[in-house]
N, CA, C and O atoms as a GROMACS GRO file, in nm:
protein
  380
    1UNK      N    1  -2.208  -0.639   2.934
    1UNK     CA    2  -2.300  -0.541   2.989
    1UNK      C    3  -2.394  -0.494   2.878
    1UNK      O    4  -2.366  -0.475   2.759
    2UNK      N    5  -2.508  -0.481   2.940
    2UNK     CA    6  -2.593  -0.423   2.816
    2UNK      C    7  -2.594  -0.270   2.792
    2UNK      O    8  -2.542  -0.200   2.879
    3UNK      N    9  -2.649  -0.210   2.680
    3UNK     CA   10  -2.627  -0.105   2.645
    3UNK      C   11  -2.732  -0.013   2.703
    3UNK      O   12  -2.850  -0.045   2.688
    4UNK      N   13  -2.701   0.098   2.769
    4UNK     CA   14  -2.795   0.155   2.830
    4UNK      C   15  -2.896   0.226   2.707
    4UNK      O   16  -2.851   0.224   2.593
    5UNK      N   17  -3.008   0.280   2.727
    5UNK     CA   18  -3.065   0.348   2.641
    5UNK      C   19  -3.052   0.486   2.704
    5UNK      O   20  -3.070   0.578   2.624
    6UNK      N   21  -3.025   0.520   2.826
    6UNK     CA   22  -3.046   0.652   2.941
    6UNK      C   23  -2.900   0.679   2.891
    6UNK      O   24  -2.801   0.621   2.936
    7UNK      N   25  -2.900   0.760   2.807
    7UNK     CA   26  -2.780   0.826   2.800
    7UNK      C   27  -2.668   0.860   2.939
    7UNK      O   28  -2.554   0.816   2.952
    8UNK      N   29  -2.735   0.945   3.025
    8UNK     CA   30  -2.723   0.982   3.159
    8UNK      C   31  -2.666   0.855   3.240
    8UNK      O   32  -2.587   0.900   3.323
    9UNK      N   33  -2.671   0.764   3.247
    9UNK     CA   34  -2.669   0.637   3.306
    9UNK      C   35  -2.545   0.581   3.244
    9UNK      O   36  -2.444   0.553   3.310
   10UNK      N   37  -2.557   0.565   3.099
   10UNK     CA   38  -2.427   0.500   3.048
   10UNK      C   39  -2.297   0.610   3.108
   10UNK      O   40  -2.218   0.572   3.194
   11UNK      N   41  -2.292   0.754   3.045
   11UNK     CA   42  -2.186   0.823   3.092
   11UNK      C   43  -2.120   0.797   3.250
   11UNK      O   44  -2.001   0.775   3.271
   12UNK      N   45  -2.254   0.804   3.380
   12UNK     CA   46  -2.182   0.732   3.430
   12UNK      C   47  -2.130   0.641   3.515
   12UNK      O   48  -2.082   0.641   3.628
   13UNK      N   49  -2.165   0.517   3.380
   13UNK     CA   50  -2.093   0.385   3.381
   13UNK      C   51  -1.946   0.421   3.356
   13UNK      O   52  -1.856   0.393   3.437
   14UNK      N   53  -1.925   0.488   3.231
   14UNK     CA   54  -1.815   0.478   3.163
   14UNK      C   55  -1.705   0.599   3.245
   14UNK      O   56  -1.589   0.615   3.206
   15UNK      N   57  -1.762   0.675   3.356
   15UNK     CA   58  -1.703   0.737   3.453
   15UNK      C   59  -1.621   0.689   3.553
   15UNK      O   60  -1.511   0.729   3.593
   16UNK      N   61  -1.725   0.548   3.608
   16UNK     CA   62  -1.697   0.488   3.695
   16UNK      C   63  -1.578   0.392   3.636
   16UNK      O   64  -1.470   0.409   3.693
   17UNK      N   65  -1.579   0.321   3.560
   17UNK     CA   66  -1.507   0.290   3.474
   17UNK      C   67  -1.329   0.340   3.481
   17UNK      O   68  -1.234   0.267   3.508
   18UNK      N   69  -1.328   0.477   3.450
   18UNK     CA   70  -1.238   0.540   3.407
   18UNK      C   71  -1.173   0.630   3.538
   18UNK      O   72  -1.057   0.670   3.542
   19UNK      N   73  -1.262   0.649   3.628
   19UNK     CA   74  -1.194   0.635   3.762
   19UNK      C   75  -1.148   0.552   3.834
   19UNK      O   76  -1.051   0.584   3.904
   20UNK      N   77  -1.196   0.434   3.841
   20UNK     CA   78  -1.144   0.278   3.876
   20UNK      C   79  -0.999   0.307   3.828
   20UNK      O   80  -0.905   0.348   3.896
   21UNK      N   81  -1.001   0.280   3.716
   21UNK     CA   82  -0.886   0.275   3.607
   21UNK      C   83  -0.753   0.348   3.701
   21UNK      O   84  -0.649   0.309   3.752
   22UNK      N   85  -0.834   0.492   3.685
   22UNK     CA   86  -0.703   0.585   3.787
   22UNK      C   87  -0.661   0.557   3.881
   22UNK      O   88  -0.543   0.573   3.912
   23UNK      N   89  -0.792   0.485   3.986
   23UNK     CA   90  -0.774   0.487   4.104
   23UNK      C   91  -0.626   0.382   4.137
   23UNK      O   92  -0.524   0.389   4.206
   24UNK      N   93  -0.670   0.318   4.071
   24UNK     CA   94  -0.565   0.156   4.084
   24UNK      C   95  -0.445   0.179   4.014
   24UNK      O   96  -0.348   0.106   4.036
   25UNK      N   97  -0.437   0.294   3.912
   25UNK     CA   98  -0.286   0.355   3.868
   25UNK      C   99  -0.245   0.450   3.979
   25UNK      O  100  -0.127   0.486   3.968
   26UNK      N  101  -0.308   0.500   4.080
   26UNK     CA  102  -0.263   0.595   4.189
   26UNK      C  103  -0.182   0.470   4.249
   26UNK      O  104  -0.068   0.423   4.242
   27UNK      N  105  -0.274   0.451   4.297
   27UNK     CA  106  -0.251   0.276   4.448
   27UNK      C  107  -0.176   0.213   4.404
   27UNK      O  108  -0.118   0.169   4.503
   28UNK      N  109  -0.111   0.156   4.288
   28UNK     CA  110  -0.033   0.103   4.272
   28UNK      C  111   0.079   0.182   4.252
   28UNK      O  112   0.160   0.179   4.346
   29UNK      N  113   0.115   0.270   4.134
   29UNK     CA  114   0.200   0.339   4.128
   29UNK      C  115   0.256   0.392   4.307
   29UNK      O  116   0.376   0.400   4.330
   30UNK      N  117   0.176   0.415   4.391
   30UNK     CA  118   0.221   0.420   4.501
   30UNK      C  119   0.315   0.361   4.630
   30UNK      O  120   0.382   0.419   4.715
   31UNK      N  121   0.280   0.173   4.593
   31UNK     CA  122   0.337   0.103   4.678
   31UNK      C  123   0.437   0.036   4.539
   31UNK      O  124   0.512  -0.061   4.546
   32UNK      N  125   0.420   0.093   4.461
   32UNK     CA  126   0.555   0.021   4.335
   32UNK      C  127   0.640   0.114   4.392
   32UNK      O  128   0.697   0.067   4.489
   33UNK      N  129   0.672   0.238   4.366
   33UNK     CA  130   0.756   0.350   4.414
   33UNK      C  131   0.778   0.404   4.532
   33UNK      O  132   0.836   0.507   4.563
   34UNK      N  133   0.715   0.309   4.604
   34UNK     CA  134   0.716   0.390   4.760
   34UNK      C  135   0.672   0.490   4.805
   34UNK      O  136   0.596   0.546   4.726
   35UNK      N  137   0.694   0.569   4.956
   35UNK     CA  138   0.608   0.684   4.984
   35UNK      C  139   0.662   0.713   5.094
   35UNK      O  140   0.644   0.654   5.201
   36UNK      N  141   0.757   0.839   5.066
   36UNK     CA  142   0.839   0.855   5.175
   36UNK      C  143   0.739   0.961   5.339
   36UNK      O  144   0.656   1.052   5.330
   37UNK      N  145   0.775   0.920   5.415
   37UNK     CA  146   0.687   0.927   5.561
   37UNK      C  147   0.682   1.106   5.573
   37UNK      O  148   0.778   1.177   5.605
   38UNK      N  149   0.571   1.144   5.545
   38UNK     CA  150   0.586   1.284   5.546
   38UNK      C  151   0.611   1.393   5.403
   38UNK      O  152   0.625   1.515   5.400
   39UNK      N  153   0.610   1.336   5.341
   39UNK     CA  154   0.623   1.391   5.190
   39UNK      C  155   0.515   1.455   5.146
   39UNK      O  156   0.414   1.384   5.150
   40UNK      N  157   0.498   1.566   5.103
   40UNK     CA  158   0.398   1.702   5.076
   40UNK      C  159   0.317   1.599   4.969
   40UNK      O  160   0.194   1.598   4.965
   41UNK      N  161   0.411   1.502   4.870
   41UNK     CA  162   0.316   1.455   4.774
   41UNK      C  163   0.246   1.360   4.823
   41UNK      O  164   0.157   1.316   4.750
   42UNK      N  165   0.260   1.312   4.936
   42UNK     CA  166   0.143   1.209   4.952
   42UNK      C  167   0.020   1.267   5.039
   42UNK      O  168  -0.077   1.196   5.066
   43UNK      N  169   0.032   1.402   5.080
   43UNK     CA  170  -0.125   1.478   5.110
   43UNK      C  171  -0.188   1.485   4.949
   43UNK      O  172  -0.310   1.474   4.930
   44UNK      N  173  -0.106   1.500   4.851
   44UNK     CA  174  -0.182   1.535   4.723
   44UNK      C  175  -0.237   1.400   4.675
   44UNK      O  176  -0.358   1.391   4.650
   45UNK      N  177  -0.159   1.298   4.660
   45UNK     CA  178  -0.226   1.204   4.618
   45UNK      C  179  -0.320   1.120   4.718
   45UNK      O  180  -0.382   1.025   4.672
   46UNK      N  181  -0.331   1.155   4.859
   46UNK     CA  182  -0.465   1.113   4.957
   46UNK      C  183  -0.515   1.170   4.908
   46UNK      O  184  -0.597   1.096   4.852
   47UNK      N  185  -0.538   1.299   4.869
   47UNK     CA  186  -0.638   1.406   4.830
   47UNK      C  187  -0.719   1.328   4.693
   47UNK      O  188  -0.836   1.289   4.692
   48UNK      N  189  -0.615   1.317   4.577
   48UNK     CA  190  -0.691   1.238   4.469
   48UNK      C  191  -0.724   1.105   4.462
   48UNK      O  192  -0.792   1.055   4.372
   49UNK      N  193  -0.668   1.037   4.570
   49UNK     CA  194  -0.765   0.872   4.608
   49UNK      C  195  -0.855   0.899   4.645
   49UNK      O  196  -0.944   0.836   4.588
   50UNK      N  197  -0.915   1.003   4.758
   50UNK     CA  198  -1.014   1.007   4.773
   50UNK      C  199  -1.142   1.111   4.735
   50UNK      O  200  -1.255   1.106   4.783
   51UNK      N  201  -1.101   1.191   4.650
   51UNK     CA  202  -1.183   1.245   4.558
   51UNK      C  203  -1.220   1.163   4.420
   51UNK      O  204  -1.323   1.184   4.356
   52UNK      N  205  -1.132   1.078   4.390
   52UNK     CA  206  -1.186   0.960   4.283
   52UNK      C  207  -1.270   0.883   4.351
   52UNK      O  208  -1.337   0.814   4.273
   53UNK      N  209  -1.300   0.862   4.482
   53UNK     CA  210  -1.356   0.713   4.569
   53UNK      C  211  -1.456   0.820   4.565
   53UNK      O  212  -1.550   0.785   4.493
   54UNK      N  213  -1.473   0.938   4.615
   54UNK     CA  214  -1.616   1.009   4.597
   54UNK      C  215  -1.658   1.051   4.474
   54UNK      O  216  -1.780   1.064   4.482
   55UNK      N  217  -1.632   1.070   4.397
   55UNK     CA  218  -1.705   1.039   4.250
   55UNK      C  219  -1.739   0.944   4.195
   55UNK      O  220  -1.840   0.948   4.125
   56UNK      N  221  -1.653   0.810   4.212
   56UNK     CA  222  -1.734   0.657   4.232
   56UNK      C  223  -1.809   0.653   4.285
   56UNK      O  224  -1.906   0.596   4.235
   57UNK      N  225  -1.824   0.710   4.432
   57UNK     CA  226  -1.948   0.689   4.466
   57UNK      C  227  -2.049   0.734   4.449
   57UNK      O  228  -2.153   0.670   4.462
   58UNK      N  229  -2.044   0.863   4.412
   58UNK     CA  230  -2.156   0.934   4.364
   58UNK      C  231  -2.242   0.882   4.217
   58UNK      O  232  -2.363   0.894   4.197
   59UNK      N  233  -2.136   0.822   4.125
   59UNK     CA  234  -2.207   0.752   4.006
   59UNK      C  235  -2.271   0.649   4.069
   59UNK      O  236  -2.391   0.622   4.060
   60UNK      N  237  -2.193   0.595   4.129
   60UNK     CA  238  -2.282   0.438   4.219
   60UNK      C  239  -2.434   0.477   4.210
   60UNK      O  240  -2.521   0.439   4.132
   61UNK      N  241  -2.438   0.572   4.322
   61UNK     CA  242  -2.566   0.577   4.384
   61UNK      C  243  -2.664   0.648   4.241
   61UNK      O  244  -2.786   0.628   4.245
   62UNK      N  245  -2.618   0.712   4.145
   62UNK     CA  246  -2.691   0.781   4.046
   62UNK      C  247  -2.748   0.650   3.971
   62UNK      O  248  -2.868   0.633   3.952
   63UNK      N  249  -2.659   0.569   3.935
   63UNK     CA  250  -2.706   0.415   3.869
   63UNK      C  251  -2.777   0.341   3.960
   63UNK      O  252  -2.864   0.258   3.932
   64UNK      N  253  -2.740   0.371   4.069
   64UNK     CA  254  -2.875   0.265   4.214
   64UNK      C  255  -3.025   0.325   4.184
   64UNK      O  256  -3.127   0.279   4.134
   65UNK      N  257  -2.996   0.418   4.225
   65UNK     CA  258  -3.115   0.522   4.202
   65UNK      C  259  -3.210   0.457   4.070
   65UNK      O  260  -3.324   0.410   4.072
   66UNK      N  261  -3.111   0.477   3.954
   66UNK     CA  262  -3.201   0.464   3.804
   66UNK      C  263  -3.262   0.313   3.795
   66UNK      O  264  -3.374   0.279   3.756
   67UNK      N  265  -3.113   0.202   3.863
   67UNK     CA  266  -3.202   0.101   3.885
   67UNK      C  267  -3.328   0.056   3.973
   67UNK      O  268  -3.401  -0.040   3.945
   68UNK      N  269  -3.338   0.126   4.066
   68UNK     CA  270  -3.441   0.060   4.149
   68UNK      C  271  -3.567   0.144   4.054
   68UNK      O  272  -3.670   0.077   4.041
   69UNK      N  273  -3.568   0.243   4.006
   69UNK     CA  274  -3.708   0.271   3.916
   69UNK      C  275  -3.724   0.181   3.866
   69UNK      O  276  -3.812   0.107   3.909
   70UNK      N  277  -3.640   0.138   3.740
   70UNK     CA  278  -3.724   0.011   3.615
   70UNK      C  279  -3.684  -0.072   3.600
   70UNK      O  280  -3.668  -0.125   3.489
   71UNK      N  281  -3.634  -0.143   3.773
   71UNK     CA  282  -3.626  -0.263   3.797
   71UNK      C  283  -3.767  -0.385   3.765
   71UNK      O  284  -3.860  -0.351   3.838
   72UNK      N  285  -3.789  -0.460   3.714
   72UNK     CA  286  -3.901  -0.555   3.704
   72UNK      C  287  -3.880  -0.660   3.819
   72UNK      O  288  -3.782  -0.716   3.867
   73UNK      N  289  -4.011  -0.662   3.839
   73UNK     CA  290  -4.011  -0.790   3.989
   73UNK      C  291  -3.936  -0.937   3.888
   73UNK      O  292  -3.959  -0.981   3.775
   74UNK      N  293  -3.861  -0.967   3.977
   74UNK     CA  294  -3.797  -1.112   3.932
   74UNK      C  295  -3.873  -1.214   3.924
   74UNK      O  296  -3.863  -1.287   3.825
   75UNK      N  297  -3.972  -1.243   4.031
   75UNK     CA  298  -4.074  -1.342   4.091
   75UNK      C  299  -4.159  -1.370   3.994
   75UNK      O  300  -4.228  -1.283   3.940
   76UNK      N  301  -4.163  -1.497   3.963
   76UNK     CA  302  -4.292  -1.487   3.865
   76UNK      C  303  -4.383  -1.564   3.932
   76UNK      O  304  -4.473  -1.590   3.853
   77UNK      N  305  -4.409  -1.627   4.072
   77UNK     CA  306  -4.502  -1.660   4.118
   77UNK      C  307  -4.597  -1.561   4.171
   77UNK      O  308  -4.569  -1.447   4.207
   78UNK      N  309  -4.766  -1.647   4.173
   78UNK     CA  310  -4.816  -1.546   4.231
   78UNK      C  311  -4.812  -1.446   4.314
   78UNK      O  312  -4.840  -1.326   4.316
   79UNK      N  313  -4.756  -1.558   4.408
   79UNK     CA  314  -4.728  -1.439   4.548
   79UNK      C  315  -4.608  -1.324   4.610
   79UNK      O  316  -4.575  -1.285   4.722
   80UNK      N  317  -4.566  -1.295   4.478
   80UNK     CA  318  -4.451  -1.238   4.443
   80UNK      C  319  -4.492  -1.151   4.406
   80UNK      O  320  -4.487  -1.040   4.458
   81UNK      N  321  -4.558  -1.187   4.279
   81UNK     CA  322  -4.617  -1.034   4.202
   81UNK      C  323  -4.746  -0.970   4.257
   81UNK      O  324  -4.787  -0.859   4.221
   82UNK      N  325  -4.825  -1.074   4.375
   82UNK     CA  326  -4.935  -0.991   4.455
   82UNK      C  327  -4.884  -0.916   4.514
   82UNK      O  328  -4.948  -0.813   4.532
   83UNK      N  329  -4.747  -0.925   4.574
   83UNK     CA  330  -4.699  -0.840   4.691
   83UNK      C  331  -4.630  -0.720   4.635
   83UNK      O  332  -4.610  -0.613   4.693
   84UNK      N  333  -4.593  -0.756   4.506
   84UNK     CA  334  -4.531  -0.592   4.424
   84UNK      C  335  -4.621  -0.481   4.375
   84UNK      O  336  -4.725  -0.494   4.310
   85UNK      N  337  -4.552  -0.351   4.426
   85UNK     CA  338  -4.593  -0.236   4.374
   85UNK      C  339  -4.593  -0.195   4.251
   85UNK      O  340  -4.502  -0.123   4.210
   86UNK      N  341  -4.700  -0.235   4.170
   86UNK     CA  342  -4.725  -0.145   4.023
   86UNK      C  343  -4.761  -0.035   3.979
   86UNK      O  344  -4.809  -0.008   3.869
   87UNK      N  345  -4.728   0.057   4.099
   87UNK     CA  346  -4.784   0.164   4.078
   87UNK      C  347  -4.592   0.276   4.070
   87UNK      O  348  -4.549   0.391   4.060
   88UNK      N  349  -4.563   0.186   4.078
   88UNK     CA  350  -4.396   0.266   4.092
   88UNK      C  351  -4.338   0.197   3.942
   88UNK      O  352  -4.247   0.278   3.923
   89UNK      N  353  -4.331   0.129   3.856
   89UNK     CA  354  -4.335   0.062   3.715
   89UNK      C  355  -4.410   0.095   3.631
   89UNK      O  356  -4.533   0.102   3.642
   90UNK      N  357  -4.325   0.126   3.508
   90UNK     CA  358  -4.438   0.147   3.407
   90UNK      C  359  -4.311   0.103   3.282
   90UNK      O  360  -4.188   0.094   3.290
   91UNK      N  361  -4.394   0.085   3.183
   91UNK     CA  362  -4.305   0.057   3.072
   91UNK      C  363  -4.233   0.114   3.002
   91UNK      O  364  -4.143   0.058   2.939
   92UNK      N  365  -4.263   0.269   2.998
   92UNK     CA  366  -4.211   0.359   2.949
   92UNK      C  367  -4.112   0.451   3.039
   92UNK      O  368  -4.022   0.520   2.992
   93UNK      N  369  -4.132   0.444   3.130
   93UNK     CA  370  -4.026   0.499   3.207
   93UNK      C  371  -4.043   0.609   3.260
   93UNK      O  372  -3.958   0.663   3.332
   94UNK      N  373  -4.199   0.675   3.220
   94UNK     CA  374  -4.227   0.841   3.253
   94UNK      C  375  -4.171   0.911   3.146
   94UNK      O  376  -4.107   1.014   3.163
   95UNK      N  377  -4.195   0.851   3.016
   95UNK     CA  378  -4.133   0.908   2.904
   95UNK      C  379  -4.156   0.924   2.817
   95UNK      O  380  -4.075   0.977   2.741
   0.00000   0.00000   0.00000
């Protein structure tokens, strides 16, 4: 992966990252040890699967977001780059 320069952006990468991480030590630790039918602790740990799955997602969309700004058209044929908006690109980033 390359190194972000957007500070904001790398953190969170390295969020998403590190919730993954948890998420899959919840989920597993779960069906390794079982989960007895009705047990007070498994409202708590639904609770933190899916408050980690919404903070993944929320970085998701913060990194979607940053990418579609200073994304560069892929196309290098003409009619690729006639049809792209240069008015939403710039090199600097608004910066």
């Amino acid at each position: 992966m390359v190194a972000d320069s957007n500070s904001q952006i790398a953190w969170h990468r390295a969020q998403i990252k590190k919730h993954r991480e948890a998420l899959k030590a919840l989920e597993t630790g779960r069906f390794r040890f079982g989960q007895i039918a009705g047990a007070k602790s498994s409202g708590r740990m639904e609770k933190a699967i899916a408050e980690l799955e919404a903070r993944i997602a929320a970085s998701e969309r913060v990194i979607a977001t940053y990418e579609r700004q200073i994304r560069r058209p892929l196309g290098t044929d003409f009619g690729s780059l006639k049809n792209t908006s240069w008015s939403n690109w710039s090199s600097h980033n608004g910066r």
